[in-house]
C-alpha positions in Angstrom: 105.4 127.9 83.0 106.2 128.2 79.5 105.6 132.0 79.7 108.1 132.3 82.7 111.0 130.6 80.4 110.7 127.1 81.4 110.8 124.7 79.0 108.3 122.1 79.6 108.3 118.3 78.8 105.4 116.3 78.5 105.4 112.8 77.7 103.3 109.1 77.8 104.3 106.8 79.6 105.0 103.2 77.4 101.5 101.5 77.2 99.7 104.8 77.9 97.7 107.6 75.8 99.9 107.8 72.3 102.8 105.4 73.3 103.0 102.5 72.0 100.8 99.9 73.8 100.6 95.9 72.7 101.1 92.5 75.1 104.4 92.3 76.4 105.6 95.3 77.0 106.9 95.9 81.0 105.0 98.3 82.3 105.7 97.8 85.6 106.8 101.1 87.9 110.3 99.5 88.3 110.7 99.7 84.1 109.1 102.9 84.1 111.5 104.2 86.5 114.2 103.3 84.3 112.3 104.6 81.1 112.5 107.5 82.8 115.8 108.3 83.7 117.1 107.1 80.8 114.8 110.1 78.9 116.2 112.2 80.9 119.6 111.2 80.0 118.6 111.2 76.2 117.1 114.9 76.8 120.6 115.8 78.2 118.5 117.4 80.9 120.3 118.9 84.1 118.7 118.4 87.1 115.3 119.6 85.6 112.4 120.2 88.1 109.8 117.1 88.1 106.5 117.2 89.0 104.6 114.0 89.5 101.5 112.9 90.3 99.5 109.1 91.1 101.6 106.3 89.8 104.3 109.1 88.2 105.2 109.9 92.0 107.0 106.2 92.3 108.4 106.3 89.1 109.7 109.8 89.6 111.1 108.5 93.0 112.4 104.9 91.6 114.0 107.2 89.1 115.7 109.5 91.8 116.2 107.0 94.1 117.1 103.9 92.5 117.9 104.5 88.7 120.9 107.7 89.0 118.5 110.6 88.3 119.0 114.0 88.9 116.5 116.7 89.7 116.7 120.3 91.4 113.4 120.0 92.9 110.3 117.4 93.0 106.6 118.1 93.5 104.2 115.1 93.7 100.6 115.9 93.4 98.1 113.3 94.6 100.6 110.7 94.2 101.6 107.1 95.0 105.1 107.2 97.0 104.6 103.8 98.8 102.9 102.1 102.1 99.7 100.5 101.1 98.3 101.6 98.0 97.3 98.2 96.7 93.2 98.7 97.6 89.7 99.8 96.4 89.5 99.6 93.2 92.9 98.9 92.3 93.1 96.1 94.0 90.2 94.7 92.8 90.9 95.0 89.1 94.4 93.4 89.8 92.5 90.8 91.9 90.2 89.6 88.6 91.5 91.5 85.5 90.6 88.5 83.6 86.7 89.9 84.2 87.2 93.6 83.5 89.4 92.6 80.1 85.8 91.1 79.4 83.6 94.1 80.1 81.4 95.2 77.0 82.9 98.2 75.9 80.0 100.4 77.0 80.6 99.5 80.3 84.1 99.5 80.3 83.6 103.5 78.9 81.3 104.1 81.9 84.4 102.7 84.4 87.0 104.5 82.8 85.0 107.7 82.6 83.8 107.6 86.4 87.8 106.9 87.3 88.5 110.3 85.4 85.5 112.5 86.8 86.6 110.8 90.5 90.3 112.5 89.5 88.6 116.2 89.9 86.7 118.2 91.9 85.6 120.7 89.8 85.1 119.1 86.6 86.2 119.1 82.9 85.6 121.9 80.6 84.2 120.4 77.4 85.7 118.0 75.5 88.3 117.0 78.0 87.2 114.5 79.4 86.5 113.3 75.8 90.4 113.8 74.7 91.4 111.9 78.3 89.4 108.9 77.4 89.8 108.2 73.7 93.0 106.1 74.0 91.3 104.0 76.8 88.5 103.1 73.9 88.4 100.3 71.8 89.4 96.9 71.9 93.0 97.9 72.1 93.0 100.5 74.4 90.5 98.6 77.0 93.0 96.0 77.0 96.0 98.7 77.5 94.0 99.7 80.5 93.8 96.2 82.4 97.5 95.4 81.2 98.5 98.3 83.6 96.6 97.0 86.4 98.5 93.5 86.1 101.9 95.1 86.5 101.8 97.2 89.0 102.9 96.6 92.1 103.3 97.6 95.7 107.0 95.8 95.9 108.0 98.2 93.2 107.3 101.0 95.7 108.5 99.0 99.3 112.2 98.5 97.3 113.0 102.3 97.7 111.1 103.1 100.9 114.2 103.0 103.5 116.2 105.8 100.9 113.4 108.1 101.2 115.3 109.9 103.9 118.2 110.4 102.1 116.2 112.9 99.3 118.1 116.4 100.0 116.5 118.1 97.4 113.4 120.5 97.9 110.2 118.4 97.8 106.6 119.7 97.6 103.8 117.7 98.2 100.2 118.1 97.4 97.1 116.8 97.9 93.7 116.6 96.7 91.9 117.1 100.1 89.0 118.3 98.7 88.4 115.8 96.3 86.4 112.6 96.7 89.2 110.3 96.9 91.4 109.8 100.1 94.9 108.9 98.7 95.7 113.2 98.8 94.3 113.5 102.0 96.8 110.5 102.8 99.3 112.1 101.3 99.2 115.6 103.1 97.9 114.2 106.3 99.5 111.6 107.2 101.8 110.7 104.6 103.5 107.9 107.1 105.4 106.8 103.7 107.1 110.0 103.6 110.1 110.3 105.4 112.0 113.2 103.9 114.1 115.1 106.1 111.8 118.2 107.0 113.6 120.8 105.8 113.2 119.9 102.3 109.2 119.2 102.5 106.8 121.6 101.9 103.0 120.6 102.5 100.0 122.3 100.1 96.9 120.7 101.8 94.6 122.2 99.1 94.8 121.9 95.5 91.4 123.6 94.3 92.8 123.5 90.4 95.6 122.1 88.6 95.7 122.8 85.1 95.9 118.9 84.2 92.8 118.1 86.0 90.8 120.3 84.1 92.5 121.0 80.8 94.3 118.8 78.2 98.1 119.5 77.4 100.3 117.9 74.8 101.3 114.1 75.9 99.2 113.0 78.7 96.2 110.2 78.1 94.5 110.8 81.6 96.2 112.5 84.6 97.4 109.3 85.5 100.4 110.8 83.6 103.6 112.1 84.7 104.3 116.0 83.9 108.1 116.6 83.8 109.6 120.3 83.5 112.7 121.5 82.2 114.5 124.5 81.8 110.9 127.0 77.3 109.0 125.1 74.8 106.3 121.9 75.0 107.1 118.9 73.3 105.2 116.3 73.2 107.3 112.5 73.0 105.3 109.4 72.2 107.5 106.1 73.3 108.3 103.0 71.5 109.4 99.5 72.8 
């Protein structure tokens, strides 16, 4: 993108990758949401495109929809937009986080890595994976992890569900059908959540490679994290409390 004169913005996400993470904060999607439009604001960005993808799909959209952002165009990749998206394993660690926050750290490493090699098809080159999963180490960063779990929510999602129809920007959505999870094929499938008026959806049903899956770029912790894309540089924004 960079070499087509876009500038592009990369950033983590409070309590995630090299933001600041500690008890406390709110990391729930609603205070990401604002987070978010209030970067963009900061950025004096213009209706930049956004592309989102797992939980950065709802906090692009609370942004959008509920917060006063502004974008030309949105694409959400294997994302969370809302329905029911509180199961598997998810649901589970929400369920008893008091247990996972109490895993030895080798095993803790062995869930978080299987969660990241579950994100891709293909695979990481080497030493991605590796750069992906050192912030998630530790005794700080395995408690980052499970803080996550705790705050997010499903209601967060349900509060802008009936103003998805009003979205009259273009919108692209794409999924990882060929991956082993089922929350793309959801997406591009079904997608009952999605209620855009038609002529501003287009539907990719195959995403074979996208560059955050299998290479690390300035900013992100895991590809848990939002991409967002402005008008032709990378900068990468760590965020404090």
């Amino acid at each position: 993108m960079g070499r087509r004169g876009r500038r592009v913005i990369v950033f983590d996400h409070l309590g995630y990758g090299q933001s600041e993470m500690r008890e406390g904060q709110d990391l729930s999607l609603a205070a990401q949401g604002r987070n978010f439009a209030e970067l963009l604001h900061r950025w004096e960005l213009d209706r930049p495109s956004v592309v989102a993808c797992d939980i950065g799909g709802a906090i692009a959209l609370r942004a959008l929809l509920l917060e006063g952002a502004a974008y030309s165009d949105l694409t959400l990749f294997d994302a969370v937009t809302g329905g029911d998206w509180e199961r598997g394993l998810f649901a589970l660690i929400r369920k008893h986080h008091a247990v996972f926050e109490q895993l030895p750290a080798y095993a803790h490493e062995a869930l978080v890595s299987a969660y990241l090699r579950n994100g891709t098809k293909q695979g990481y080159r080497p030493g991605v994976l590796e750069t992906y999963l050192a912030p998630w180490l530790g005794s700080a960063g395995q408690a980052a992890v499970y803080r996550q779990y705790r705050r997010l929510s499903q209601a967060d999602t349900a509060e802008y569900e009936h103003l998805l129809d009003t979205i009259d920007i273009p919108v692209s959505l794409l999924g990882l059908v060929a991956s082993r999870g089922t929350r793309g094929q959801d997406l591009v499938v079904a997608t009952p959540e999605i209620q855009v008026s038609p002529r501003f959806v287009t539907r990719m049903p195959l995403l074979s490679c996208l560059s955050s899956y299998s290479d690390p770029v300035p900013g992100p912790a895991s590809p848990c994290s939002m991409v967002n894309i402005a008008a032709a540089a990378r900068l990468r924004t760590p965020i404090r409390s």
